[in-house]
N, C-alpha and C positions, 0 to 999 in steps of 0.2 A: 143379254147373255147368249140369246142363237138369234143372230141377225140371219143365218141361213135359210132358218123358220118365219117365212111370214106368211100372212093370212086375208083373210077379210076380201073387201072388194079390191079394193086399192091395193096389192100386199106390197110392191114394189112403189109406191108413191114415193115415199123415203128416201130408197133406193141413193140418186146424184146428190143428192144432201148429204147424204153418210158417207159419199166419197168424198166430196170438197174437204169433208171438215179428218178425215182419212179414220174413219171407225172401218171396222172391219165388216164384209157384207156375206160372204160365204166362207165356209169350210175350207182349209186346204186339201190338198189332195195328198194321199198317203205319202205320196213321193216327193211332199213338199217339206224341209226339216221345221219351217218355222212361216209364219204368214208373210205373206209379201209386202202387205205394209199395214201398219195400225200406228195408231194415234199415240204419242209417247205418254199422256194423260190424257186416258179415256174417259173420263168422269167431266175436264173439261172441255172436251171434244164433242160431247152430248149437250152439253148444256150450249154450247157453238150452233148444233144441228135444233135444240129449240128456238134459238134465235132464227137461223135460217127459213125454216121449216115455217114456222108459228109466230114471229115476231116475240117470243115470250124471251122478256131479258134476264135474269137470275145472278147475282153475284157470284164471285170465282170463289168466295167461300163457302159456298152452296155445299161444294165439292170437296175444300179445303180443311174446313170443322169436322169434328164428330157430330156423326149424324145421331141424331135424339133419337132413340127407338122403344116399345115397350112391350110386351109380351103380353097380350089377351087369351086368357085360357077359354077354350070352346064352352057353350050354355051349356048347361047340365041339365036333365029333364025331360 
């Protein structure tokens, strides 16, 4: 969600993988109306940069389906 924001030791390791697969890597600049390039589907575009990155292969319905989610309310006590 802010690829602009990276961290860690490594924070640019990423980086040329996220361009290959055309995710977006920094903020525009005020004076830009719209990013200069991003991935037409982003969600398949990541799962591209896992494979790249990581070898991790994931099906394109990964992306495609509703994702299963479920709401854990915080411990009490």
């Amino acid at each position: 969600m802010h690829p602009e924001s990276r961290h860690g030791q490594h924070p640019d390791r990423l980086v040329e993988a996220m361009r290959q697969v055309v995710l977006r890597i920094e903020v525009p600049r005020e004076t830009e109306a719209a990013w200069t390039q991003s991935a037409s589907t982003p969600g398949l575009a990541a799962l591209e940069l896992l494979t790249r990155a990581f070898g991790i292969r994931l099906p394109a319905a990964a992306v495609e389906d509703p994702l299963l989610t479920v709401h854990v309310p915080p411990a009490q006590g």
